[in-house]
C-alpha positions as CSV (number, residue, x, y, z in Angstrom):
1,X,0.0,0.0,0.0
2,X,2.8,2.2,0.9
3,X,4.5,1.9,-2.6
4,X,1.0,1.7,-4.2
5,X,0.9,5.7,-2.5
6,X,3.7,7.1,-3.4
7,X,3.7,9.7,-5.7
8,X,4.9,10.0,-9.6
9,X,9.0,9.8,-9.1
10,X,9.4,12.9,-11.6
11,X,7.4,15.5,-8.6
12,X,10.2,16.4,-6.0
13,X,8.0,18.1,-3.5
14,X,4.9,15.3,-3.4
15,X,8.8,13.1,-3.1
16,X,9.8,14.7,0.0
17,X,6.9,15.0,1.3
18,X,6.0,11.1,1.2
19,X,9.2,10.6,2.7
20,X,8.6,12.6,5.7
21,X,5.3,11.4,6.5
22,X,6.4,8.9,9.4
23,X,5.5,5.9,7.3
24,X,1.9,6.5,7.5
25,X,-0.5,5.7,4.9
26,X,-2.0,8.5,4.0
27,X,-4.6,9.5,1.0
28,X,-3.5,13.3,1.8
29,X,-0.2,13.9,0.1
30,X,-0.1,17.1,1.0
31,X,0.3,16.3,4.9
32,X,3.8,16.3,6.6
33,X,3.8,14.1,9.9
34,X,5.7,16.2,12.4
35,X,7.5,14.2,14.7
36,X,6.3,10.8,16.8
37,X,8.0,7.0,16.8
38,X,8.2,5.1,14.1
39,X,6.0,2.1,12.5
40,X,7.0,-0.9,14.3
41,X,7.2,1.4,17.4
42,X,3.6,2.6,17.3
43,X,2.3,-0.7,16.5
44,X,3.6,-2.0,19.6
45,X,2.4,0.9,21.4
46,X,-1.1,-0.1,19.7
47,X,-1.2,-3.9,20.8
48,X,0.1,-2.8,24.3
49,X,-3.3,-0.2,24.7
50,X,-5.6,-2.7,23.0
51,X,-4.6,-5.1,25.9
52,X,-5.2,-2.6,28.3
53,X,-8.4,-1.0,27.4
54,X,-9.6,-5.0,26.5
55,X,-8.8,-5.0,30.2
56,X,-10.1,-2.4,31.5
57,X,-13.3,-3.3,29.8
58,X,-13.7,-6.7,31.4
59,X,-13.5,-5.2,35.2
60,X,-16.1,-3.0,34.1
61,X,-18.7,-5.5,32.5
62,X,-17.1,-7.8,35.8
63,X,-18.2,-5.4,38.0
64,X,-21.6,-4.8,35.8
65,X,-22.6,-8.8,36.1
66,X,-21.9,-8.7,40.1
67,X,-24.6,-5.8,40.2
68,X,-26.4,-7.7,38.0
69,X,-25.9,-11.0,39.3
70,X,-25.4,-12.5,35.9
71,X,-22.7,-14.7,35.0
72,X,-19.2,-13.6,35.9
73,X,-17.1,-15.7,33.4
74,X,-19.6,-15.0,30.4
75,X,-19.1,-10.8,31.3
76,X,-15.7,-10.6,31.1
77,X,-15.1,-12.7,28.4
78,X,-17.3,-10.3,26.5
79,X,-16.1,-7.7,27.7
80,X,-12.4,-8.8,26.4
81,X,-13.8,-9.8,22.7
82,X,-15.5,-6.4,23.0
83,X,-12.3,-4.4,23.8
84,X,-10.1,-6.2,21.4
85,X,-11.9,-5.4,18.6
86,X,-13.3,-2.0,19.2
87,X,-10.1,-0.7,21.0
88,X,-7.8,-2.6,18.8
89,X,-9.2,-1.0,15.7
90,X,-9.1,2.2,16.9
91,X,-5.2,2.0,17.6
92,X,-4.3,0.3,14.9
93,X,-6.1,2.8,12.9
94,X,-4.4,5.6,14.8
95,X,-0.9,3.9,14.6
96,X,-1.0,3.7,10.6
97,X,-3.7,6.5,9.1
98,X,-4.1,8.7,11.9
99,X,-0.8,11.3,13.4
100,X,-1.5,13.6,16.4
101,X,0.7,16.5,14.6
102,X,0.2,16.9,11.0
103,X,1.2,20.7,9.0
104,X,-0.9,20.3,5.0
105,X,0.7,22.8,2.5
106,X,-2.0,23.8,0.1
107,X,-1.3,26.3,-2.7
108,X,-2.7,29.6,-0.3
109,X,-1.9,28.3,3.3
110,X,-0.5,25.9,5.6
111,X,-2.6,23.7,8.0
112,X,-1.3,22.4,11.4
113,X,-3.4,20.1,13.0
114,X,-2.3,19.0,16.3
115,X,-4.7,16.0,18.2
116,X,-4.8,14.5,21.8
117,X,-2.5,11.8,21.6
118,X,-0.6,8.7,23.7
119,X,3.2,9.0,24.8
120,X,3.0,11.7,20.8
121,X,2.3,8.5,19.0
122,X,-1.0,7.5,18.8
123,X,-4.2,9.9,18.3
124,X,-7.1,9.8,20.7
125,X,-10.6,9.4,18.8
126,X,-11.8,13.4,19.9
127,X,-11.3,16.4,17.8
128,X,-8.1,18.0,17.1
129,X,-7.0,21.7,16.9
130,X,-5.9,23.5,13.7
131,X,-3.9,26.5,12.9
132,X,-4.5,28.1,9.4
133,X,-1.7,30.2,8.5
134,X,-2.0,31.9,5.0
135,X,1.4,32.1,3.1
136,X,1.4,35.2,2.6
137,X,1.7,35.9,6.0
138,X,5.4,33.5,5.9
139,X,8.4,35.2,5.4
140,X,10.5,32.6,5.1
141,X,11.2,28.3,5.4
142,X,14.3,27.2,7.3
143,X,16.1,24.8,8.0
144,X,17.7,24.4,11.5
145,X,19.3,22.1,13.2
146,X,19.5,21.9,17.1
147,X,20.8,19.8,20.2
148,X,19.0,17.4,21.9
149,X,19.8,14.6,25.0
150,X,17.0,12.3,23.4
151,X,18.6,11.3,20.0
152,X,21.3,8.7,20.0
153,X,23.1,11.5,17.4
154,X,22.7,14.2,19.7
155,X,21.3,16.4,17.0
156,X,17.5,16.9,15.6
157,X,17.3,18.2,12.3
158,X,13.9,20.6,11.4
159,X,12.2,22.7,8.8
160,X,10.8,25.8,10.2
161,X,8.0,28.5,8.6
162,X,8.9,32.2,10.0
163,X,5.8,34.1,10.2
164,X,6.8,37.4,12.0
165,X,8.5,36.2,15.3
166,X,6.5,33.1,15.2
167,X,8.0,29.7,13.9
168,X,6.1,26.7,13.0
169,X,7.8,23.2,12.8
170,X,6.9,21.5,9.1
171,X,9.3,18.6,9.3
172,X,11.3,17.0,12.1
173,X,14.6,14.3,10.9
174,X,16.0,12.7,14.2
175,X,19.6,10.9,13.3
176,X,19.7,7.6,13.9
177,X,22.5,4.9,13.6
178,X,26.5,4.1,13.8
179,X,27.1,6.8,11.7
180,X,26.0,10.0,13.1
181,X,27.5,12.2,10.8
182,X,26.4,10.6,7.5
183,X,22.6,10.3,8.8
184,X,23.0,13.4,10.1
185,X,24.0,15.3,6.5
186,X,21.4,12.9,4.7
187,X,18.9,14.3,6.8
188,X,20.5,18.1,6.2
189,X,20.5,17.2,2.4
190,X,16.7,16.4,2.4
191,X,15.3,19.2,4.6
192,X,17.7,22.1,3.1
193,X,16.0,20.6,-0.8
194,X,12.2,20.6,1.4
195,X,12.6,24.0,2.5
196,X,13.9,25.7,-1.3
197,X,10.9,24.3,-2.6
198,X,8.4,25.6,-0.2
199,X,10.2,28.9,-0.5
200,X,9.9,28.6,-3.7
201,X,6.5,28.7,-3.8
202,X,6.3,32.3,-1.6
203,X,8.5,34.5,-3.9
């Protein structure tokens, strides 16, 4: 499905883009995913809260059949069906298709959406918030790069759009792996070439 997504090879923007959408699949391919974990991570995540809520669901319909005086064995096994599948789609769903932090670049303005999320990886089903800022009001995309403890490189790589004194973050590359300093200018390469293009688009 991923490949099946992807853009025509010949468009660099939709290119970039793709590539910095977190491995999600999604329709929009206008949407950057800013920050989170990666796949495998946020499925694991997923299984780990369907458990959980599956869990939490059983003491409740437990607790339901001892007011009730109904079977005990037969509520809580329903209650754990129930939970797995309702709560597992919904995380599942969330840890593929749905990112808490999201910025769309349209032709007039950019969209941040930014939704209630777990540990900044997977979305809660409510309503999130979003920040229309029209690109005329952007003076200029950046790329900057700044320290950080939590990275195994030490650094984290981002495109920025300057609106006034205001920044927003587009895209966020944390370098990864034994060799800091060649992740580290891939990650330069592809956000310096991310944040021509957008500029591009302003002049």
């Amino acid at each position: 499905m991923d490949l099946w997504l992807s853009p025509p090879p010949d468009m660099e923007l939709p290119v970039l883009i793709k590539s910095l959408q977190n491995g999600y699949l999604l329709l929009d391919r206008s949407a950057l995913v800013v920050g989170g974990p990666g796949t495998m991570e946020r499925v694991a995540i997923a299984v780990l809260l369907t458990m959980l809520t599956a869990a939490v669901i059983a003491v409740l319909a437990l607790g339901i059949s001892v007011l009730a005086r109904t079977s005990k064995t037969k509520a809580v096994v329903s209650g754990l069906r129930f939970g797995m599948v309702i709560a597992g789609a919904w995380w599942l769903f969330a840890a593929l298709a749905w990112p808490p932090h999201t910025v769309r670049i349209t032709e007039s303005e950019l969209v941040r959406t930014v939704r209630p999320g777990v540990l900044n990886a997977l979305s809660l089903p409510w309503p999130g918030e979003s920040t229309h800022v029209p690109k005329g009001a952007i003076s200029a995309f950046e790329h900057r790069s700044y320290p950080t403890e939590d990275a195994t490189c030490g650094r984290v790589e981002k495109v920025e759009a300057l609106a006034g004194e205001k920044r927003m973050e587009l895209a966020r590359i944390v370098p990864e792996g034994k060799d800091c300093e060649q992740e580290r200018k891939s990650a330069e390469q592809r956000l310096v070439r991310l944040a021509a293009l957008l500029g591009a688009g302003i002049q």
